[in-house]
N, C-alpha and C positions, 0 to 999 in steps of 0.2 A: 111229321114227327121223324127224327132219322132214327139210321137205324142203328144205332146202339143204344137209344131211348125204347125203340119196337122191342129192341131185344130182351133188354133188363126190363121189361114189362112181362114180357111172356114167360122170361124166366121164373120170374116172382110166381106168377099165376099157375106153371105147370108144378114150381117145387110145393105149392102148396095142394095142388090136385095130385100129388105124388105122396105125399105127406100123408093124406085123408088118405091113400088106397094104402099105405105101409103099414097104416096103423090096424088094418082091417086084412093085413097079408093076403090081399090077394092077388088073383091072376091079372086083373086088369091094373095093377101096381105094377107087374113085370112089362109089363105088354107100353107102359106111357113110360117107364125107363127108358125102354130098347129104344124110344119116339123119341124122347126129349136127347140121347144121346146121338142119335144117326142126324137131328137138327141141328143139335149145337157143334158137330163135329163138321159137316157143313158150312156152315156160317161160319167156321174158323178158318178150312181151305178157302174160301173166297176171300172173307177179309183180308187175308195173310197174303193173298197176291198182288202186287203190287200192277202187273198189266192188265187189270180188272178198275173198270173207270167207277167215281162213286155211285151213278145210277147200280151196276153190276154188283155194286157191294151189297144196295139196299132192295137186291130181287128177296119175295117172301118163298120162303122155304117149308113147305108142307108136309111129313111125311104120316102115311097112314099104311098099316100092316107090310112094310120093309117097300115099299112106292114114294117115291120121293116125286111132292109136284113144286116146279118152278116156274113161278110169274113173278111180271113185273120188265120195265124197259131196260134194254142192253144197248151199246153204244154200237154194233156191229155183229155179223154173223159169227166172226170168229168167236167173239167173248161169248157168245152166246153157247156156243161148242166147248170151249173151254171149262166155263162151269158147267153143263153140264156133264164133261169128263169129269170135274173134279167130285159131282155129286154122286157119281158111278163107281167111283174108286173107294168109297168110304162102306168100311166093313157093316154088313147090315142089309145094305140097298138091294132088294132084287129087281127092282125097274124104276128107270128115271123116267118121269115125264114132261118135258123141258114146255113149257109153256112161254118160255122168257118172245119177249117181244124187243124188235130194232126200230129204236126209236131215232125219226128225224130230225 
């Protein structure tokens, strides 16, 4: 599946686990916001770069309580540093955990 198919799947599925917790105002409504925002702000820095090859576009992006974890095959060390700057720089993140793998 690529990943603007992964994406528009997940997004479906968080706006409606987001929807259920809004209607019920709670905390954990706040808390999968801060999540679905710090991922999808993510996935936009990568996409948007163009010296990120498409395996680098389709790493999965995970973030849980402001930790962002990345897996998935990168084309070289560098890309692999790149995104993970780029997923450190996105307001939210207090630790990346770069998990990305270079693949041969």
């Amino acid at each position: 599946m690529s990943f603007f198919k992964r994406r528009k799947k997940l997004d479906r599925e968080i706006d409606e686990e987001l929807r259920f917790h809004l209607e019920r105002r709670t905390e954990r409504a706040r808390l999968v916001w801060r999540r679905v925002d710090v991922e999808r702000r993510n996935a936009q820095a990568v996409v948007a770069d163009d010296s990120v090859s498409t395996n680098g576009k389709n790493v999965k992006i995970i973030t849980v309580d402001g930790t962002v974890t990345l897996r998935g095959p990168v084309k070289s060390e560098t890309e692999k540093t790149n995104i993970g700057a780029k997923a450190q720089q996105i307001a939210g993140v207090k630790r990346v955990d770069n998990q990305l793998e270079i693949a041969n």
